[in-house]
C-alpha positions in Angstrom: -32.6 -100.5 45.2 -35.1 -102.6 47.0 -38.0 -100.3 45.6 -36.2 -100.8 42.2 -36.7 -104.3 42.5 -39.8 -104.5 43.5 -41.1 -101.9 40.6 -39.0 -104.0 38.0 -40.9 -107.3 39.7 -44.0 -105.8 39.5 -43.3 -104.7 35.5 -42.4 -108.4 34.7 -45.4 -110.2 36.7 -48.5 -107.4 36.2 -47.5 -104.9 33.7 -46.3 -107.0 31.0 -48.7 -110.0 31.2 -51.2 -107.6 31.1 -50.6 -105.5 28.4 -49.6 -108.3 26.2 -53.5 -110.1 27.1 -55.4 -107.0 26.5 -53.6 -106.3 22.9 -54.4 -110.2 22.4 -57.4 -109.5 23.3 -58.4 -106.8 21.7 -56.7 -107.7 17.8 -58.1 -110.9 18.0 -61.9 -108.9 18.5 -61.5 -107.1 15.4 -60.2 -109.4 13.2 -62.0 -113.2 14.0 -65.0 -111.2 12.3 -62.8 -110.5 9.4 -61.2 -113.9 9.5 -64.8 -115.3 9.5 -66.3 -113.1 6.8 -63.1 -114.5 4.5 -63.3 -118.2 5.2 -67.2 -118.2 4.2 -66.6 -116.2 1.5 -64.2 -118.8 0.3 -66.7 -121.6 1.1 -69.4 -120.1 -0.9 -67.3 -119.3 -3.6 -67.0 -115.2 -3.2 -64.5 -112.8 -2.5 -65.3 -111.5 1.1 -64.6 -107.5 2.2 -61.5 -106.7 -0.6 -62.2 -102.7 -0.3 -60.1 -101.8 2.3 -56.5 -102.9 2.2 -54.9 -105.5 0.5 -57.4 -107.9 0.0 -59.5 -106.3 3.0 -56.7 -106.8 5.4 -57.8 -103.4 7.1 -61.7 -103.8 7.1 -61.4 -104.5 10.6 -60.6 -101.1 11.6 -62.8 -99.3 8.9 -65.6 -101.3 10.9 -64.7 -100.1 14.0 -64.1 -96.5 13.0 -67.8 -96.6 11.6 -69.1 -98.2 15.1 -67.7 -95.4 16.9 -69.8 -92.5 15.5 -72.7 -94.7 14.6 -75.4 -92.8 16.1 -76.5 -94.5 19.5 -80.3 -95.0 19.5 -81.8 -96.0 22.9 -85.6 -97.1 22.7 -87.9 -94.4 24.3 -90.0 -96.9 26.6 -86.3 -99.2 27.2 -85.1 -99.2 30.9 -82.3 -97.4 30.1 -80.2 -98.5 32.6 -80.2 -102.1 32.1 -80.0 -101.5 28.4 -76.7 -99.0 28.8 -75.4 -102.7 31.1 -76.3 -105.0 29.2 -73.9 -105.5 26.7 -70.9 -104.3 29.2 -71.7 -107.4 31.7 -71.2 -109.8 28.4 -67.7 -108.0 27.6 -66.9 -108.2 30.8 -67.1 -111.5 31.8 -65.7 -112.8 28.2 -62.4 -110.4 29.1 -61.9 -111.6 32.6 -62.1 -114.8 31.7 -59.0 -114.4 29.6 -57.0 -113.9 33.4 -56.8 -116.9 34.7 -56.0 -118.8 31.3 -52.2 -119.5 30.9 -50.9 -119.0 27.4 -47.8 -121.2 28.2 -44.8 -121.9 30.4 -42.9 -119.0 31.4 -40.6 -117.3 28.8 -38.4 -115.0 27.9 -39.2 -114.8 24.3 -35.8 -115.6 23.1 -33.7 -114.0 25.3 -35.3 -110.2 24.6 -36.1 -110.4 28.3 -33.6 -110.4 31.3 -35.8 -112.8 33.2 -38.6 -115.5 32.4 -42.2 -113.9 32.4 -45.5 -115.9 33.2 -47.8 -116.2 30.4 -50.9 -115.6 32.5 -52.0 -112.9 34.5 -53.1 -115.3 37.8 -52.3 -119.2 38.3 -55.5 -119.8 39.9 -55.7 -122.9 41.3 -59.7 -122.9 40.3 -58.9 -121.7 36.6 -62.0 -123.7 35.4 -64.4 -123.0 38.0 -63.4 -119.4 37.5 -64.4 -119.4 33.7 -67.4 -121.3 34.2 -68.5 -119.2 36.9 -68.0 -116.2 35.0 -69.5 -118.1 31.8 -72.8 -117.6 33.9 -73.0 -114.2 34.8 -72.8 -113.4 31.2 -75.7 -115.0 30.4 -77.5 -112.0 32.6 -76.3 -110.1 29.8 -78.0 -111.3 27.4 -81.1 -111.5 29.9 -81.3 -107.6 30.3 -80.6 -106.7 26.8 -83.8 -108.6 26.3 -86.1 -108.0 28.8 -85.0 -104.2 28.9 -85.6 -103.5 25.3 -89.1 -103.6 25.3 -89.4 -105.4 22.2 -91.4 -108.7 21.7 -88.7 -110.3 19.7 -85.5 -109.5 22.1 -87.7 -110.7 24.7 -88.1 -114.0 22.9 -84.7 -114.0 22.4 -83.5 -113.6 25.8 -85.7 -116.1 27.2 -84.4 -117.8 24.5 -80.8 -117.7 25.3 -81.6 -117.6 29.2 -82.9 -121.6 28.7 -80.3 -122.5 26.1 -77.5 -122.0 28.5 -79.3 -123.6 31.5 -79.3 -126.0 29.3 -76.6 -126.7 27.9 -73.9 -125.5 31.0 -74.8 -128.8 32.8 -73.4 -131.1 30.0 -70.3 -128.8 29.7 -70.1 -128.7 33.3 -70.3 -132.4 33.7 -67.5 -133.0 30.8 -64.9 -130.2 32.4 -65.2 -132.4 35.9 -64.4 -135.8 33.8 -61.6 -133.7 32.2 -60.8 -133.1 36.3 -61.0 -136.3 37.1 -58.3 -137.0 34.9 -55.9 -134.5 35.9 -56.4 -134.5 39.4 -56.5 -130.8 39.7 -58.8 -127.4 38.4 -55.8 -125.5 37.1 -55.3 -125.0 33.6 -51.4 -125.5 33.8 -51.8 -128.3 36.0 -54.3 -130.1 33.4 -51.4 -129.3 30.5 -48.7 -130.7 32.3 -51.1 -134.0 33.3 -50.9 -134.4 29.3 -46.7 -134.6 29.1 -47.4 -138.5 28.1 -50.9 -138.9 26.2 -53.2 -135.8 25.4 -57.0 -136.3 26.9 -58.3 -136.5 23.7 -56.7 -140.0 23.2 -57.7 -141.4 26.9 -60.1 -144.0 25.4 -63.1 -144.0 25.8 -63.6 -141.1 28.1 -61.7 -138.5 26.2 -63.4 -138.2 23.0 -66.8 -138.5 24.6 -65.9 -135.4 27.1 -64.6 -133.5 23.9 -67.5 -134.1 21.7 -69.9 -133.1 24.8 -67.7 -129.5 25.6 -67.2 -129.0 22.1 -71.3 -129.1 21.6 -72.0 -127.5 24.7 -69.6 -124.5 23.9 -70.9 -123.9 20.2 -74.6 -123.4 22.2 -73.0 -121.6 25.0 -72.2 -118.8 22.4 -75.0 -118.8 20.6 -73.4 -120.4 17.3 -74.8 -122.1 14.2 -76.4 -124.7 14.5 -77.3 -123.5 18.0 -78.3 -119.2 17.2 -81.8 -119.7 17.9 -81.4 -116.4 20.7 -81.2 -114.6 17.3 -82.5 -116.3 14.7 -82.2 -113.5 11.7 -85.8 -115.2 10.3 -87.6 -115.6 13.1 -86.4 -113.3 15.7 -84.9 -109.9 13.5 -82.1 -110.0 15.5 -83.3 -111.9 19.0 -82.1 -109.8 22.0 -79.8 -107.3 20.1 -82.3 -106.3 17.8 -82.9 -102.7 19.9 -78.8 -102.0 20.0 -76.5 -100.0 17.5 -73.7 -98.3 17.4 -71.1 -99.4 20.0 -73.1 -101.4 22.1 -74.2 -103.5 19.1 -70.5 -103.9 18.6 -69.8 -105.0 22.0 -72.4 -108.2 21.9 -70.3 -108.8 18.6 -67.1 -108.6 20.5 -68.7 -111.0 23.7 -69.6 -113.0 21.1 -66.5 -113.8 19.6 -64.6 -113.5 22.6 -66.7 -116.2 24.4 -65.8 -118.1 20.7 -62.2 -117.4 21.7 -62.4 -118.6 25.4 -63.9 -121.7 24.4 -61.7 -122.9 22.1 -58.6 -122.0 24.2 -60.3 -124.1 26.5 -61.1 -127.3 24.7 -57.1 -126.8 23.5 -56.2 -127.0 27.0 -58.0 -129.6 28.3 -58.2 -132.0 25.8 -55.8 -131.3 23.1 -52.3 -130.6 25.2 -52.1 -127.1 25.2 -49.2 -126.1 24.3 -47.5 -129.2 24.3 -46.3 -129.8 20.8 -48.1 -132.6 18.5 -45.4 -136.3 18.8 -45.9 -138.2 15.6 -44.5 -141.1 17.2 -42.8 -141.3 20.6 -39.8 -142.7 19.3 -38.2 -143.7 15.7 -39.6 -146.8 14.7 -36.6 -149.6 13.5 -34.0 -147.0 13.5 -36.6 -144.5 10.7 -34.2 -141.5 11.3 -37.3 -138.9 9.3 -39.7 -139.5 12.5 -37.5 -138.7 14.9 -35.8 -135.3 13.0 -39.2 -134.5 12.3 -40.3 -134.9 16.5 -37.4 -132.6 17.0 -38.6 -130.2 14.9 -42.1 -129.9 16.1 -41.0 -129.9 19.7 -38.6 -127.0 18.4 -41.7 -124.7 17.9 -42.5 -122.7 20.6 -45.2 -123.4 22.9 -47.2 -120.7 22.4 -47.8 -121.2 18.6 -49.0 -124.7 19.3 -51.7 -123.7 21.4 -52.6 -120.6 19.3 -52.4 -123.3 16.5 -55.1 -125.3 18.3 -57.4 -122.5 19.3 -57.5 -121.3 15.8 -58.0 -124.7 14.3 -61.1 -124.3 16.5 -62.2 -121.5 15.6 -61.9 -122.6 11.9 -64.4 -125.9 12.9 -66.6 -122.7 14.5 -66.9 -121.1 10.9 -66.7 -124.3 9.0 -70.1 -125.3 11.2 -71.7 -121.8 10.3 -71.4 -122.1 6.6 -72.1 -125.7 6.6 -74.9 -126.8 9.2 -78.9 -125.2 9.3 -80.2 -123.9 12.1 -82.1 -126.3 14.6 -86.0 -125.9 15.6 -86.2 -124.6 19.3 -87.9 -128.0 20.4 -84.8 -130.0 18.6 -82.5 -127.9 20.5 -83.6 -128.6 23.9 -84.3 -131.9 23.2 -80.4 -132.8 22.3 -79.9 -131.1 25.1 -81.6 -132.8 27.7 -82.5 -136.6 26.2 -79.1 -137.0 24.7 -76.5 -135.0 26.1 -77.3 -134.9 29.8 -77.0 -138.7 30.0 -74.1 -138.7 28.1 -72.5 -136.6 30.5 -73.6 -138.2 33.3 -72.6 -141.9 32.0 -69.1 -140.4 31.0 -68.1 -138.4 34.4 -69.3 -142.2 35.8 -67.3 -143.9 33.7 -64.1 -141.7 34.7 -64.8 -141.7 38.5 -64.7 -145.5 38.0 -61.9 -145.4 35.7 -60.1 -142.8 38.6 -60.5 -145.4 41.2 -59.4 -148.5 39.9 -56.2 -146.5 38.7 -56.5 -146.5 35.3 -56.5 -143.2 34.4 
């Protein structure tokens, strides 16, 4: 019985969490491409992929299938060994980053379970210097793909995106300590539960300034519009990936959108509330019974489709900036960077430390 235990213990706290993460993980690969090649399509007044499945619905897959017996093409004079890593050090960052972000409190998904499961694979109690620090390393991804293609333009563009995210991780990493200055703590459950009373986002006039800089900072950090100079289609072919096909092309697309992914659960987390659910207004106002059934009814929604609401409300801002916004010059690029943002940063995290200590945060 005691080994029973422990294998049923070990099903509900590894096996499960795990398994649910990686099918998130994985679904969410395919189809943000699909999602994305849809909501431009609407923007621009087109139809987007309507081949295969209802209204495309299965293009995903059809995409994949193709990926998978693309024919692999490794440049003669490449160092193939860095080329063949490349693209597997930027997946696998972007996927273990995913461990140590909690998806919610624990559940049993409406009673389907005996016990309460953890939404997260580990409660680390340095969530956010865990992501950042692995939000690093996969810039060496894109490093290697560059440098080991021996191609003038994905070295350019891996120099590129090697001094883009110098760049712009020290704004980001100057906003995620105001954001821990505010909660007292680097875990993500712990800055979600610091939000029961008044979401960060609304912590005037430290919050929006911290958004607005890890919001930025994360659209260059992944190599977005307005910030996809690292593979500029008109200037660079296709930066560092122009070399790659088959699979391992896929696999920068699926870093890519991942990293998308990551950040937007992220700036959900720490600014937006998680998953705490959106309060019109703390209380009814005069006796206005509406407000208050409708409070009920939003905090009635489980937690974990408010924050997937968030995220993707994010990831619709992502697209939305893509079909929208031009690309910058290199020079402008750096520039915002390091003349506007950086002091930003610094004059916010200031301002909070100063805020901290007088007790009014």
């Amino acid at each position: 019985m005691p080994i029973m235990n422990q294998v049923a213990q070990i099903i509900y706290t590894i096996v499960i969490p795990v398994a649910v993460l990686f099918a998130f993980i994985l679904i969410n690969a395919m189809y943000l491409m699909f999602i994305e090649r849809k909501v431009l399509a609407d923007m621009q007044m087109r139809l987007g992929p309507m081949r295969f499945g209802w209204h495309g619905i299965l293009q995903p897959l059809a995409d994949s299938v193709k990926l998978m017996f693309k024919e692999d093409i490794i440049p003669a004079r490449a160092d193939k060994w860095v080329f063949t890593v490349a693209p597997l050090i930027l997946v696998v960052t972007a996927i273990s980053a995913f461990v140590a972000i909690p998806f919610g409190p624990p559940s049993d998904f409406f009673g389907l379970l005996s016990k309460k499961v953890p939404l997260w694979v580990a409660d680390l109690n340095i969530g956010v210097l865990y992501i950042v620090a692995l939000a690093s390393v996969g810039t060496y991804g894109v490093i290697m793909a560059g440098w080991a293609s021996n191609n003038k333009y994905s070295l350019l563009g891996g120099f590129r995106s090697a001094a883009q995210m110098i760049s712009y991780e020290i704004p980001m990493a100057f906003a995620i300590i105001t954001v821990v200055l505010m909660s007292g703590s680097l875990n993500l459950s712990d800055i979600v539960n610091a939000q029961s009373h008044r979401w960060f986002i609304l912590a005037l006039p430290i919050g929006p300034v911290a958004f607005f800089l890890y919001f930025v900072s994360g659209v260059a950090e992944t190599n977005r519009v307005p910030f996809d100079l690292p593979e500029a289609e008109s200037e660079l072919v296709a930066g560092f990936a122009t070399e790659y096909s088959g699979m391992r092309y896929a696999l920068f697309f699926m870093g890519e959108y991942l990293n998308m992914l990551i950040v937007s659960l992220l700036v959900s987390i720490m600014f937006f509330g998680g998953w705490m659910p959106l309060q019109i207004f703390p209380h009814s106002i005069g006796g206005f019974a509406p407000i208050h059934v409708l409070n009920v009814v939003l905090r009635a929604i489980p937690p974990v489709i408010w924050l997937l609401a968030k995220v993707y409300f994010f990831i619709f801002i992502y697209i939305w900036l893509r079909g929208t916004l031009p690309r910058l010059r290199y020079d402008q690029l750096m520039a915002f960077s390091w003349k506007f943002m950086l002091p930003l940063a610094l004059g916010t995290m200031l301002v909070a430390a100063i805020m901290k200590q007088a007790g009014w945060l």
